[in-house]
C-alpha positions in Angstrom: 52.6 -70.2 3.2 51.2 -66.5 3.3 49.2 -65.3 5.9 45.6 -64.2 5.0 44.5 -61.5 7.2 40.9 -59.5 6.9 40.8 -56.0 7.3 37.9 -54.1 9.1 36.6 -50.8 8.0 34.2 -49.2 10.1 32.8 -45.9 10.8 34.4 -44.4 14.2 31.0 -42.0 14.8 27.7 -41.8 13.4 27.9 -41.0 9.6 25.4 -37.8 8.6 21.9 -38.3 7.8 21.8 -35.8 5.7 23.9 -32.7 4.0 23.1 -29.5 2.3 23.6 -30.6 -1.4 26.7 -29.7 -2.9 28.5 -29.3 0.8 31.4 -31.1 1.7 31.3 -33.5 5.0 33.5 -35.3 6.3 33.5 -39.4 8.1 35.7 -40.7 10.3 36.5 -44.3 9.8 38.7 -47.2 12.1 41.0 -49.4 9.8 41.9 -52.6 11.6 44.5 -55.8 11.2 43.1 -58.1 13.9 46.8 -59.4 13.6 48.4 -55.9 14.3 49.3 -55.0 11.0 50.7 -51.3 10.2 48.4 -50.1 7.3 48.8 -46.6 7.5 50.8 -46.9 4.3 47.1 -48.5 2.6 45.0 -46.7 0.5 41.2 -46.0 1.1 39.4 -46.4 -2.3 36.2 -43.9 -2.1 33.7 -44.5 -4.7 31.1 -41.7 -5.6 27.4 -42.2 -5.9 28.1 -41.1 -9.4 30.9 -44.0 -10.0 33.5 -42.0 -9.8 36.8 -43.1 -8.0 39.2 -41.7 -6.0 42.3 -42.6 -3.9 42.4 -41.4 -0.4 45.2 -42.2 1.3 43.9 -40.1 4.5 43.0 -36.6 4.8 43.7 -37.0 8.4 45.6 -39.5 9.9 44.9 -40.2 13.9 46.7 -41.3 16.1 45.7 -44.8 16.9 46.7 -47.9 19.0 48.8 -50.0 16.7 47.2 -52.2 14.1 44.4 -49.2 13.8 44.2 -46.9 11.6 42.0 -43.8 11.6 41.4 -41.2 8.9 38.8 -38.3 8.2 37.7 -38.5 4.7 35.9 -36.0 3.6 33.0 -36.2 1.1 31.1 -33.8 -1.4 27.5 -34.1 -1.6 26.3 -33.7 -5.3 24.4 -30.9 -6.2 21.2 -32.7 -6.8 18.5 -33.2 -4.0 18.4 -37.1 -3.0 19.6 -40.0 -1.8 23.0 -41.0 -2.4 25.7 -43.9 -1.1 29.4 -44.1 -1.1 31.2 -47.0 -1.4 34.6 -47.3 0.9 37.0 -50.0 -0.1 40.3 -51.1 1.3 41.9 -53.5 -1.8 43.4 -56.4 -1.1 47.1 -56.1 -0.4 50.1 -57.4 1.3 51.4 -56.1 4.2 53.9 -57.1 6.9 54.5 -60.7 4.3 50.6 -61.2 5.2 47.7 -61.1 2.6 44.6 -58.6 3.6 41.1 -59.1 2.1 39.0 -56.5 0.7 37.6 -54.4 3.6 34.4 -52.2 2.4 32.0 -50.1 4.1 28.8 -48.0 3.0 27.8 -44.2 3.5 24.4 -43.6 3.0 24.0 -40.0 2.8 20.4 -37.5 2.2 21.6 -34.2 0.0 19.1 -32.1 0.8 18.1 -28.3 -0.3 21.0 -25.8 0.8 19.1 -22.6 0.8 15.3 -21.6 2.1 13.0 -19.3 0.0 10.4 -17.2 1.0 7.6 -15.6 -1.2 5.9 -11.7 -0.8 2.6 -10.7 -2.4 1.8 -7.0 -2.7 0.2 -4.9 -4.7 -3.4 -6.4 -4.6 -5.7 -4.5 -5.4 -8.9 -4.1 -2.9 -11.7 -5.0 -3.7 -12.2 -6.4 -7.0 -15.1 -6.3 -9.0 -16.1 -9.6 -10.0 -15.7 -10.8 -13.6 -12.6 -8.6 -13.7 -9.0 -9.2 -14.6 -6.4 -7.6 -11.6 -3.0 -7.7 -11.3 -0.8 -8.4 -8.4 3.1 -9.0 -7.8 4.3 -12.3 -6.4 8.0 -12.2 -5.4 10.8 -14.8 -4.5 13.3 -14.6 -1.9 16.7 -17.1 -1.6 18.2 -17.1 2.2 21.2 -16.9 0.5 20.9 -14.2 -1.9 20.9 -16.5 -5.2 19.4 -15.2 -7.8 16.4 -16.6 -8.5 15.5 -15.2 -12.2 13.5 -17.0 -14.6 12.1 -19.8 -12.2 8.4 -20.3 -12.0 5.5 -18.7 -9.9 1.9 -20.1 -10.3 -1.1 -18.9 -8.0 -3.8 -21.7 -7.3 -7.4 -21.1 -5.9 -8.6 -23.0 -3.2 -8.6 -26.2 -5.5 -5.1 -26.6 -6.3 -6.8 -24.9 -9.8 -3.5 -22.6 -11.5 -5.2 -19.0 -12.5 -1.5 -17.6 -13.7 2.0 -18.5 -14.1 4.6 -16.8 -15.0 8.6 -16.5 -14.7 10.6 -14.5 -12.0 12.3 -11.3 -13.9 16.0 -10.5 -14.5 16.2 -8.3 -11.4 15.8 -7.6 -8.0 12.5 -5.3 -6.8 14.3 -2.0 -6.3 15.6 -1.4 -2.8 16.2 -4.8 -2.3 18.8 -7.7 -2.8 17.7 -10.4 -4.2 13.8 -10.5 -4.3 12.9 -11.2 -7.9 9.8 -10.4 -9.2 6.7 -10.6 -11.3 3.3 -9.4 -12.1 1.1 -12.0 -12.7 -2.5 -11.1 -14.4 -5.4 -13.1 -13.3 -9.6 -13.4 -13.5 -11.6 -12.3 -10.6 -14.2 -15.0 -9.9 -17.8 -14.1 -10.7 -19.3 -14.4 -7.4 -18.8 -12.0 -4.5 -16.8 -12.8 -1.4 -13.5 -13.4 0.5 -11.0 -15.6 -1.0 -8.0 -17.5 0.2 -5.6 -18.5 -2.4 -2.1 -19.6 -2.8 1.1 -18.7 -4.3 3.5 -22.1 -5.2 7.1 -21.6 -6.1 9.2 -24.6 -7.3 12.7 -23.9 -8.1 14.3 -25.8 -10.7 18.0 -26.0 -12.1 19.5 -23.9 -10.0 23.2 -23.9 -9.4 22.6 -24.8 -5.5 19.1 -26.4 -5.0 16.6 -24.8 -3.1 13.7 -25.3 -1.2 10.5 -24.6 -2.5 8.3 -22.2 -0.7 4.2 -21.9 -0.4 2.6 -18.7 1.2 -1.4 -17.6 0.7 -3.1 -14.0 0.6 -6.9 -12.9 0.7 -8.7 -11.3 -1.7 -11.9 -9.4 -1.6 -14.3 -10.4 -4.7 -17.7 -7.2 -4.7 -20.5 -6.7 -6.7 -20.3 -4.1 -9.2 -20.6 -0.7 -8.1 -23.9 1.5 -8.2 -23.9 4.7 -6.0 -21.0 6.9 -5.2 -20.4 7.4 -1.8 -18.8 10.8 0.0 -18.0 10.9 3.1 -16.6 14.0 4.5 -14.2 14.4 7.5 -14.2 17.4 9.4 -12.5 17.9 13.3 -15.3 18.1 15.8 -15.0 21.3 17.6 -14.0 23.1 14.6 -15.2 21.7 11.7 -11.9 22.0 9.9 -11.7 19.2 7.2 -9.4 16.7 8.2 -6.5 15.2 5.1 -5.5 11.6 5.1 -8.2 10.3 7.5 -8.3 6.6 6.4 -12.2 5.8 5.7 -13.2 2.3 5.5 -16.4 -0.2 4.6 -15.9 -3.7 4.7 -13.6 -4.3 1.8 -13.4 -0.3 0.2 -11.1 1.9 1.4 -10.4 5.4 0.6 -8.3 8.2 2.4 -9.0 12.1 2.4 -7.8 14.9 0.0 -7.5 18.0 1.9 -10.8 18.7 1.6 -11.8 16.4 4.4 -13.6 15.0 1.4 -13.4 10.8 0.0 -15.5 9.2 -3.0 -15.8 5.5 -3.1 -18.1 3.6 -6.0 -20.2 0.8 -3.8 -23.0 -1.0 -4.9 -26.0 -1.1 -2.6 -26.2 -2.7 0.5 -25.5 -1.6 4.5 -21.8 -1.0 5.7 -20.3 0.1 8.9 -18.3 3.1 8.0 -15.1 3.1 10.1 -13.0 6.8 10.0 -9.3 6.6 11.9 -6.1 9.2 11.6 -3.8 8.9 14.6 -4.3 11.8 17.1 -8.1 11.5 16.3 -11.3 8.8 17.3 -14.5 8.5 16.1 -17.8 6.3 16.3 -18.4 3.4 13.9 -21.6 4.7 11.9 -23.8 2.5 10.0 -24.1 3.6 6.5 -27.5 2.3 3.9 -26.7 2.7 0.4 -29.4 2.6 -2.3 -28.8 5.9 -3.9 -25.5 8.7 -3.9 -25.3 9.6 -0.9 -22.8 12.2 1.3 -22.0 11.0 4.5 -19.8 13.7 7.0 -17.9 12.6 10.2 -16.7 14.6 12.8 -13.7 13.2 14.3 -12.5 14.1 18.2 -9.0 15.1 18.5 -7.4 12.8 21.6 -5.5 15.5 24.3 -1.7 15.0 24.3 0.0 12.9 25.9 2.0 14.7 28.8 5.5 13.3 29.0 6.1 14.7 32.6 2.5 12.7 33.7 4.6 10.1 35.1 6.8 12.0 37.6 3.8 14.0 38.6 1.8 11.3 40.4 
């Protein structure tokens, strides 16, 4: 009469939890006669998630005490994110003059996104008048450099509401590798303020998944304008006008022609006019706007810096 011998197939080390879909990884599993077969000889059956089958007979045979056997197989995730399982199967056979049982064992694996993203805003324009359409570019970045063209951008205000979609382009922003790009074109809301909103970007049928990526800007939202204001910049001590002085109220923002001289449209109201150019300082001054007005700031040049200050202590 035959012998009937079972055959155990277990997993030597914990299996992954997860893999970057589309990577290979590899398990390390114990084949066992509790009778002492040999079955190095016997073939590991490795069944996909997809159905798919495959004989292994061992990518890796270890060196074992007899009657185990123990091989690294290694796996492919699939390409899709997700939960996946593969089935290992040791047929029944004869070995020795005995009869082995099926021996099976389960790896439950997690494919999950390969590559990161990351998403830039620029362009916005400060402020915006309300009512108004603007424009701003929204770009996408992959960690690995894939390109990213045609998948979708959408921005959302602060209730999930989309203002504008639209598709990455066919090429990179220039000077760059692999951020792709677009303008999007959307409605400034009709009241006044700050505003937080956000930029969603879910990539889709890639040839290696990705992550999606979230990332929110500000936006200032004015009044129309009414009165024009100039403010002129001139050095302190001698009055010259000072070019590329940085002037600032609230949300506007202007810098100096040569002149010394900046015009900014505002609509009424009070604002603390800030004036800064490195080398240079000068007082906050609060500004009332009801009519054009010309406002002029004399900036303090800051004394050098002696290098040598340090050694003459």
């Amino acid at each position: 009469m035959t012998a009937v011998h079972e055959i155990a197939i277990e997993a030597c080390e914990p299996t992954p939890q997860d893999v970057a879909a589309g990577a290979d990884f590899s398990v390390k599993v114990r084949i066992a006669c509790p009778a002492g077969c040999d079955l190095s000889g016997v073939a590991v059956i490795v069944t996909a998630p997809d159905g798919g089958v495959a004989s292994v007979a061992h990518d890796e045979r270890v060196d074992a005490p007899e009657g185990r056997d123990i091989r690294n197989i290694t796996l492919t995730a699939p390409r899709h994110v997700g939960e996946y399982v593969w089935h290992l199967t040791v047929a029944e056979h004869e070995v020795a003059g005995a009869r082995h049982r099926v021996g099976t064992l389960d790896v439950p694996v997690k494919a999950r996104p390969p590559h990161e993203t990351s998403l830039a805003v620029w362009a916005i324009p400060s402020p915006v008048v309300t009512g108004q359409r603007f424009a701003l570019k929204v770009g996408a970045k992959s960690a690995a450099g894939c390109a990213l063209k045609g998948q979708r951008i959408e921005i959302r205000d602060e209730r999930g509401v989309t203002m504008a979609s639209g598709s990455l382009g066919d090429s990179p922003w220039p000077g760059t590798s692999a951020l792709y790009w677009v303008e999007l074109e959307l409605p400034a809301p009709g009241e006044p303020g700050m505003f937080s909103w956000s930029v969603k970007f879910d990539p889709a049928d890639l040839e290696f998944p990705h992550e999606g990526a979230a990332a929110r800007f500000s936006i200032a939202i004015v009044r129309p304008p009414e009165h024009r204001l100039t403010v002129k910049v001139i050095e302190q001590t001698t009055a010259a006008p000072i070019q590329d002085a940085q002037v600032r109220l609230g949300a506007y923002r202007a810098a100096t022609a040569p002149s010394g001289l900046a015009e900014i449209m505002m609509p009424k109201g009070t604002y603390d006019l800030a004036v800064w150019k490195a080398g240079y300082e000068a007082p906050v001054t609060s500004v009332a706007i009801d009519a054009d007005v010309t406002v002029e700031i004399a900036v303090a040049a800051l004394p050098e810096e002696n290098p040598d200050a340090a050694w003459q202590m």
